[in-house]
C-alpha positions as CSV (number, residue, x, y, z in Angstrom):
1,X,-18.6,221.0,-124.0
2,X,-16.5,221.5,-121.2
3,X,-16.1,220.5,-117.4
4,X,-14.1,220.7,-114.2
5,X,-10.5,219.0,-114.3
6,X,-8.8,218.8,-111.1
7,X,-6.0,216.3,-112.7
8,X,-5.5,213.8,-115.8
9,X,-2.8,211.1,-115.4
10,X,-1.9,207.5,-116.9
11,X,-1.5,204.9,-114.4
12,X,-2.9,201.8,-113.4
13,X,-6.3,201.4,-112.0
14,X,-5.9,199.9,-108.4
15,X,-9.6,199.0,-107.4
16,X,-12.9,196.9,-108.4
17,X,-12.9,194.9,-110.8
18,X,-10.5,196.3,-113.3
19,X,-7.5,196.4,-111.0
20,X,-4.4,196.0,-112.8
21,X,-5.6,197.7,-115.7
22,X,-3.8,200.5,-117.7
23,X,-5.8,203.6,-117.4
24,X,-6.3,207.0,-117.8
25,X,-8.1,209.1,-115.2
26,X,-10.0,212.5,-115.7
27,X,-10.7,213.7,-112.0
28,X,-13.4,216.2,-111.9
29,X,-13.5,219.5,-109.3
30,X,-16.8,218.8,-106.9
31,X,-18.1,216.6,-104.2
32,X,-20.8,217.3,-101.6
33,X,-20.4,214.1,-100.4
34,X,-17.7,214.7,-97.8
35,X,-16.3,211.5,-95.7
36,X,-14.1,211.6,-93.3
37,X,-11.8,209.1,-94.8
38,X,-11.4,210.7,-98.3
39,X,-8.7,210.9,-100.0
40,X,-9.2,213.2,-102.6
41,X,-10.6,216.1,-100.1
42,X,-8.8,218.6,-102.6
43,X,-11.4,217.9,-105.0
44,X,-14.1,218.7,-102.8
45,X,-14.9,222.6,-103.6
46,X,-14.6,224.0,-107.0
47,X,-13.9,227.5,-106.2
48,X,-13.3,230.2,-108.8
49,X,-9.9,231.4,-106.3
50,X,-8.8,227.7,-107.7
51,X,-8.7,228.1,-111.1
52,X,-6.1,228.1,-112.5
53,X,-4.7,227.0,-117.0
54,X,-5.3,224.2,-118.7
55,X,-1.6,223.8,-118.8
56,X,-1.2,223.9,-114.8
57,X,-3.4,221.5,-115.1
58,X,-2.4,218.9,-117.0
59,X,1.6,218.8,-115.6
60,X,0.7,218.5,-112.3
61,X,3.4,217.1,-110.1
62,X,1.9,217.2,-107.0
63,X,-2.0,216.9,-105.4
64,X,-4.0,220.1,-105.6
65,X,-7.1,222.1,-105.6
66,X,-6.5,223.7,-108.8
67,X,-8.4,223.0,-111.6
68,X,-9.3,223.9,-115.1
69,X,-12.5,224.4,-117.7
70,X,-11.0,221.7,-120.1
71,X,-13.0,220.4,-123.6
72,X,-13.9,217.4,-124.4
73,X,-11.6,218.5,-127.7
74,X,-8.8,219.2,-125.8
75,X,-8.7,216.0,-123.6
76,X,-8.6,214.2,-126.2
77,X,-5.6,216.0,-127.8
78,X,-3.9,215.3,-124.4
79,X,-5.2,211.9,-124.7
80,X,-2.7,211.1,-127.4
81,X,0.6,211.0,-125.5
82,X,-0.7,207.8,-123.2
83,X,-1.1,204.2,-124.5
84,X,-4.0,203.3,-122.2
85,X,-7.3,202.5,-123.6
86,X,-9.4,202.6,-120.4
87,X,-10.1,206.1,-119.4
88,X,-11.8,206.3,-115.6
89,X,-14.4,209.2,-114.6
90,X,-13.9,209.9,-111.3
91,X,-13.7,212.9,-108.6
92,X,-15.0,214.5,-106.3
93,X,-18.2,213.5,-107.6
94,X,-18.6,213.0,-111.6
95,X,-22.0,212.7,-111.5
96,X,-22.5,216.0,-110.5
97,X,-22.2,216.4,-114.3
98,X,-23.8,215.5,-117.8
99,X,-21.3,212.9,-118.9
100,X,-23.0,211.7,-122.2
101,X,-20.9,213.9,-124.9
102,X,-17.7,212.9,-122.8
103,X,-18.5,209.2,-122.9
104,X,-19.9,209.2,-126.3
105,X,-16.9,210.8,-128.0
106,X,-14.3,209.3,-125.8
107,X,-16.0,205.6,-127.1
108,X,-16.4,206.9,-130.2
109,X,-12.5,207.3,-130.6
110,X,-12.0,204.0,-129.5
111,X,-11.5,204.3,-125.3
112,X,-13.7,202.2,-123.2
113,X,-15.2,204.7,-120.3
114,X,-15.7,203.7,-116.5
115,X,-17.2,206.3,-114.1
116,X,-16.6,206.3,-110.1
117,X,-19.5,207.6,-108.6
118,X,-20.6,207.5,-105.3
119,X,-24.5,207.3,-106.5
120,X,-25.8,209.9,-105.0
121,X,-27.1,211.7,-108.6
122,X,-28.5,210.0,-111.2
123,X,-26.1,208.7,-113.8
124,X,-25.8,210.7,-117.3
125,X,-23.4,208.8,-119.9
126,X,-23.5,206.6,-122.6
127,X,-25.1,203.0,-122.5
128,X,-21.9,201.3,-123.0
129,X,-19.9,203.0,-119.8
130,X,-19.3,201.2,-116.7
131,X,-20.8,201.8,-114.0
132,X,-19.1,202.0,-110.5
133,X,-20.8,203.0,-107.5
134,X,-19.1,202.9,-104.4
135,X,-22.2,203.9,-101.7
136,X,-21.5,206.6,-98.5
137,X,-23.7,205.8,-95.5
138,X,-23.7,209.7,-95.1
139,X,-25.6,210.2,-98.6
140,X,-27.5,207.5,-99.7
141,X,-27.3,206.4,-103.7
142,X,-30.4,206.8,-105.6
143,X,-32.4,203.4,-106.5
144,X,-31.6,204.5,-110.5
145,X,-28.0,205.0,-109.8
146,X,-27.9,201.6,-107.8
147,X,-30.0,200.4,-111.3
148,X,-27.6,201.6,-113.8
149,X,-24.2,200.0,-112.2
150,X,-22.2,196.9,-113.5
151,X,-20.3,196.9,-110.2
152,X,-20.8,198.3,-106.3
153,X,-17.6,198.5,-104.2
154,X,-18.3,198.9,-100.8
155,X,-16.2,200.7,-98.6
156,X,-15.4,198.8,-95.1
157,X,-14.2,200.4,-92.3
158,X,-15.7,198.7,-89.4
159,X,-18.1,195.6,-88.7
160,X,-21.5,197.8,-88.7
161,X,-20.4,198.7,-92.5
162,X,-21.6,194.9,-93.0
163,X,-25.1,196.1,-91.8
164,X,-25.1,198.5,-94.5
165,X,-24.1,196.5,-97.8
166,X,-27.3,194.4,-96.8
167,X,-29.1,197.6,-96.7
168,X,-28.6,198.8,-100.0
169,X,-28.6,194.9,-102.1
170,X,-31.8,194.1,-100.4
171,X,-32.8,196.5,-102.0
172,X,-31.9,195.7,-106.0
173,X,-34.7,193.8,-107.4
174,X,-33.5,193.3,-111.4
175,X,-31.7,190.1,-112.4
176,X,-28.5,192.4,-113.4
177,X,-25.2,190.2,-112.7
178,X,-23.7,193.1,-110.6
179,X,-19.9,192.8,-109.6
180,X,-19.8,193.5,-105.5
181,X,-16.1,194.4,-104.4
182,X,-15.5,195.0,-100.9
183,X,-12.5,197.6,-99.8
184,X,-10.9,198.3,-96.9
185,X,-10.4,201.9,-96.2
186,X,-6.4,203.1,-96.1
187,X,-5.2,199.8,-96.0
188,X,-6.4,199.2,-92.3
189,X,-5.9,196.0,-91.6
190,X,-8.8,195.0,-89.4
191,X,-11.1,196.1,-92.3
192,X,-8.9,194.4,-94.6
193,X,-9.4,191.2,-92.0
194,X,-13.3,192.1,-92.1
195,X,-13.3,192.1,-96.1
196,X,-11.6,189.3,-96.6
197,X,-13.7,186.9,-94.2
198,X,-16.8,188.3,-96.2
199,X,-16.1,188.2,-99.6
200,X,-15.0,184.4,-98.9
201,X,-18.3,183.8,-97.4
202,X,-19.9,185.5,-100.2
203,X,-18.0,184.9,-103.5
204,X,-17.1,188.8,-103.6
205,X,-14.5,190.2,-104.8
206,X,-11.7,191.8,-102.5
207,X,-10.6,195.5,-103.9
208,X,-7.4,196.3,-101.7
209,X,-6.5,199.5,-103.7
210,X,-3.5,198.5,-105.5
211,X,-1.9,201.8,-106.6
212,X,-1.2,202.4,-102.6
213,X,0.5,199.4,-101.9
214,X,2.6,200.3,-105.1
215,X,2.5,203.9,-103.9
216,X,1.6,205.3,-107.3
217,X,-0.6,207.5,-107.9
Protein backbone atom coordinates (compact mmCIF):
# COMPACT_ATOMS: atom_id res chain seq x y z
CA UNK A 1 0.00 0.00 0.00
CA UNK A 2 0.93 3.31 -0.90
CA UNK A 3 -0.07 7.04 -0.33
CA UNK A 4 0.62 10.73 -1.02
CA UNK A 5 4.05 12.12 0.50
CA UNK A 6 4.49 15.69 0.19
CA UNK A 7 7.75 15.48 2.62
CA UNK A 8 9.47 13.09 5.36
CA UNK A 9 11.90 14.75 7.83
CA UNK A 10 13.39 14.17 11.48
CA UNK A 11 12.93 16.94 13.76
CA UNK A 12 11.41 17.70 16.90
CA UNK A 13 7.77 17.86 17.36
CA UNK A 14 6.88 21.55 18.47
CA UNK A 15 3.08 21.22 19.55
CA UNK A 16 0.44 19.39 21.99
CA UNK A 17 1.42 17.34 24.23
CA UNK A 18 4.49 15.73 22.93
CA UNK A 19 6.44 18.95 22.30
CA UNK A 20 10.00 18.45 22.71
CA UNK A 21 9.92 15.09 21.33
CA UNK A 22 12.15 13.58 18.65
CA UNK A 23 10.13 12.79 15.72
CA UNK A 24 9.62 11.79 12.38
CA UNK A 25 7.02 13.30 10.17
CA UNK A 26 5.31 11.75 6.97
CA UNK A 27 3.21 14.74 5.52
CA UNK A 28 0.57 13.66 3.26
CA UNK A 29 -0.49 15.58 -0.27
CA UNK A 30 -4.45 16.71 0.44
CA UNK A 31 -6.59 19.03 2.46
CA UNK A 32 -10.03 20.35 1.61
CA UNK A 33 -10.01 22.06 4.68
CA UNK A 34 -8.46 25.38 3.65
CA UNK A 35 -7.83 28.10 6.45
CA UNK A 36 -6.66 31.15 6.01
CA UNK A 37 -3.86 30.87 8.48
CA UNK A 38 -2.26 27.62 7.19
CA UNK A 39 0.83 26.91 6.98
CA UNK A 40 1.27 24.12 4.98
CA UNK A 41 -1.05 25.56 1.89
CA UNK A 42 1.44 23.56 -0.41
CA UNK A 43 -0.12 20.51 0.71
CA UNK A 44 -3.46 21.52 -0.14
CA UNK A 45 -4.01 20.00 -3.82
CA UNK A 46 -2.55 16.81 -4.89
CA UNK A 47 -2.25 17.35 -8.53
CA UNK A 48 -0.89 14.89 -10.96
CA UNK A 49 1.35 18.24 -12.66
CA UNK A 50 2.97 17.74 -8.90
CA UNK A 51 4.26 14.59 -8.99
CA UNK A 52 7.24 14.21 -9.06
CA UNK A 53 10.23 10.76 -7.65
CA UNK A 54 10.33 9.26 -4.62
CA UNK A 55 13.86 10.56 -4.56
CA UNK A 56 12.74 14.35 -5.01
CA UNK A 57 10.90 13.56 -2.44
CA UNK A 58 12.58 12.53 0.27
CA UNK A 59 15.80 15.19 -0.09
CA UNK A 60 13.77 18.04 -0.03
CA UNK A 61 15.58 21.18 0.94
CA UNK A 62 12.98 23.53 0.60
CA UNK A 63 8.82 23.68 1.06
CA UNK A 64 6.96 22.40 -1.95
CA UNK A 65 3.94 21.03 -3.74
CA UNK A 66 5.60 18.09 -5.03
CA UNK A 67 4.88 14.88 -3.91
CA UNK A 68 5.29 11.20 -4.45
CA UNK A 69 3.22 7.61 -4.38
CA UNK A 70 5.67 6.22 -1.59
CA UNK A 71 5.13 2.44 0.17
CA UNK A 72 4.65 1.69 3.32
CA UNK A 73 7.98 -0.63 2.35
CA UNK A 74 9.88 2.02 1.29
CA UNK A 75 9.22 4.49 4.21
CA UNK A 76 10.31 2.35 6.30
CA UNK A 77 13.66 1.73 4.38
CA UNK A 78 13.97 5.55 4.62
CA UNK A 79 13.06 5.21 8.19
CA UNK A 80 16.32 3.73 9.05
CA UNK A 81 18.77 6.70 8.69
CA UNK A 82 16.85 8.70 11.76
CA UNK A 83 17.04 7.83 15.48
CA UNK A 84 13.52 8.94 16.37
CA UNK A 85 11.00 6.66 17.52
CA UNK A 86 7.89 8.80 17.23
CA UNK A 87 6.71 9.07 13.79
CA UNK A 88 3.75 11.94 13.33
CA UNK A 89 0.90 11.55 10.48
CA UNK A 90 0.16 14.79 9.44
CA UNK A 91 -0.75 16.98 6.21
CA UNK A 92 -2.89 18.39 4.44
CA UNK A 93 -5.30 16.21 5.82
CA UNK A 94 -4.22 12.40 6.71
CA UNK A 95 -7.42 11.30 7.27
CA UNK A 96 -8.35 11.65 3.94
CA UNK A 97 -6.68 8.20 3.94
CA UNK A 98 -6.94 4.54 5.25
CA UNK A 99 -4.11 4.71 7.79
CA UNK A 100 -4.43 1.21 9.43
CA UNK A 101 -1.61 -0.80 7.36
CA UNK A 102 0.72 2.35 7.88
CA UNK A 103 0.11 2.42 11.66
CA UNK A 104 0.02 -1.18 12.09
CA UNK A 105 3.39 -1.85 10.44
CA UNK A 106 5.07 1.24 11.53
CA UNK A 107 4.10 -0.07 15.43
CA UNK A 108 4.80 -3.30 14.52
CA UNK A 109 8.52 -2.32 13.81
CA UNK A 110 8.71 -0.72 17.00
CA UNK A 111 7.66 3.33 16.19
CA UNK A 112 4.86 4.70 18.31
CA UNK A 113 2.40 6.56 15.61
CA UNK A 114 0.58 10.02 16.26
CA UNK A 115 -1.80 11.39 13.53
CA UNK A 116 -2.70 15.31 13.12
CA UNK A 117 -5.95 15.56 11.86
CA UNK A 118 -8.24 18.23 11.72
CA UNK A 119 -11.37 15.69 12.31
CA UNK A 120 -13.24 16.32 9.70
CA UNK A 121 -13.26 12.34 8.37
CA UNK A 122 -13.52 9.63 10.39
CA UNK A 123 -10.24 8.22 11.77
CA UNK A 124 -8.74 4.84 10.17
CA UNK A 125 -5.58 3.51 12.08
CA UNK A 126 -4.61 1.18 14.54
CA UNK A 127 -6.03 1.22 18.28
CA UNK A 128 -2.75 2.11 19.69
CA UNK A 129 -2.11 5.58 17.60
CA UNK A 130 -2.62 8.87 18.98
CA UNK A 131 -5.05 10.79 18.28
CA UNK A 132 -4.71 14.56 17.60
CA UNK A 133 -7.41 16.60 16.47
CA UNK A 134 -7.00 20.17 16.13
CA UNK A 135 -10.90 21.41 15.06
CA UNK A 136 -11.53 24.30 12.05
CA UNK A 137 -14.60 26.36 12.66
CA UNK A 138 -14.91 26.24 8.81
CA UNK A 139 -15.35 22.29 8.78
CA UNK A 140 -16.67 20.95 11.64
CA UNK A 141 -15.01 17.36 13.13
CA UNK A 142 -17.20 14.47 13.20
CA UNK A 143 -18.64 13.31 16.77
CA UNK A 144 -16.44 9.80 16.08
CA UNK A 145 -13.38 11.66 15.19
CA UNK A 146 -13.89 14.03 18.39
CA UNK A 147 -14.58 10.10 20.11
CA UNK A 148 -11.43 8.53 18.94
CA UNK A 149 -8.77 11.46 20.12
CA UNK A 150 -6.34 11.35 23.16
CA UNK A 151 -5.76 15.03 22.75
CA UNK A 152 -7.74 18.32 20.96
CA UNK A 153 -5.51 21.37 20.31
CA UNK A 154 -7.41 24.21 19.69
CA UNK A 155 -6.28 26.81 17.45
CA UNK A 156 -6.81 30.59 18.99
CA UNK A 157 -6.74 33.42 16.99
CA UNK A 158 -9.13 35.70 18.53
CA UNK A 159 -11.50 35.92 21.66
CA UNK A 160 -14.70 34.39 19.76
CA UNK A 161 -12.44 31.21 19.19
CA UNK A 162 -13.21 30.73 23.12
CA UNK A 163 -16.90 30.49 21.99
CA UNK A 164 -16.02 27.64 19.95
CA UNK A 165 -13.87 25.21 22.17
CA UNK A 166 -17.11 25.27 24.35
CA UNK A 167 -18.95 24.32 21.37
CA UNK A 168 -17.31 21.30 20.48
CA UNK A 169 -16.37 19.84 24.47
CA UNK A 170 -19.97 20.36 25.37
CA UNK A 171 -20.40 18.17 23.19
CA UNK A 172 -18.11 14.89 24.39
CA UNK A 173 -20.12 12.82 26.56
CA UNK A 174 -17.57 9.66 27.35
CA UNK A 175 -15.36 9.73 30.51
CA UNK A 176 -12.12 9.63 28.08
CA UNK A 177 -9.20 11.74 30.00
CA UNK A 178 -8.72 13.93 26.79
CA UNK A 179 -5.47 16.23 26.72
CA UNK A 180 -6.98 19.99 25.61
CA UNK A 181 -3.93 22.21 24.26
CA UNK A 182 -4.70 25.62 23.28
CA UNK A 183 -2.35 27.39 20.45
CA UNK A 184 -1.96 30.51 19.32
CA UNK A 185 -1.82 30.98 15.67
CA UNK A 186 1.79 32.30 14.17
CA UNK A 187 2.99 33.25 17.32
CA UNK A 188 0.58 36.36 17.62
CA UNK A 189 0.82 37.54 20.65
CA UNK A 190 -2.64 38.68 21.70
CA UNK A 191 -3.71 35.05 21.01
CA UNK A 192 -0.79 33.81 22.83
CA UNK A 193 -2.07 36.44 25.72
CA UNK A 194 -5.70 34.91 25.20
CA UNK A 195 -4.25 31.16 25.54
CA UNK A 196 -2.36 31.69 28.28
CA UNK A 197 -5.16 33.37 30.52
CA UNK A 198 -7.35 30.32 29.57
CA UNK A 199 -5.39 27.40 30.02
CA UNK A 200 -4.56 28.94 33.56
CA UNK A 201 -8.11 29.14 34.29
CA UNK A 202 -8.67 25.85 32.98
CA UNK A 203 -5.73 23.54 33.82
CA UNK A 204 -4.94 23.22 29.87
CA UNK A 205 -2.12 22.89 28.43
CA UNK A 206 -0.45 25.86 26.33
CA UNK A 207 0.95 24.51 22.78
CA UNK A 208 3.16 27.66 21.52
CA UNK A 209 4.64 25.66 18.42
CA UNK A 210 8.10 25.23 19.39
CA UNK A 211 9.89 24.38 16.14
CA UNK A 212 9.00 28.21 15.08
CA UNK A 213 10.49 29.92 17.81
CA UNK A 214 13.60 27.52 17.15
CA UNK A 215 12.88 28.13 13.46
CA UNK A 216 13.26 24.50 12.48
CA UNK A 217 11.39 22.98 10.46
Amino acid sequence: MYYPVNEIFQSIQGEGYYTGTPSIFIRLQGCPVHCNWCDTKYTWICSDKDRTSVEEVINKNQISKKWSFIYIKDILKIFKKWTAKHVVITGGEPCLYDLVNLTTKLEKSGYHCQVETSGIKNIKCSLNTWITISPKKNKRPTHESIIRSNEIKFPILKKEDILYIYDILSNIKDNKKRIICLQPVNQNKEALSICIDLCTKKNWRLSIQLHKYLKIE
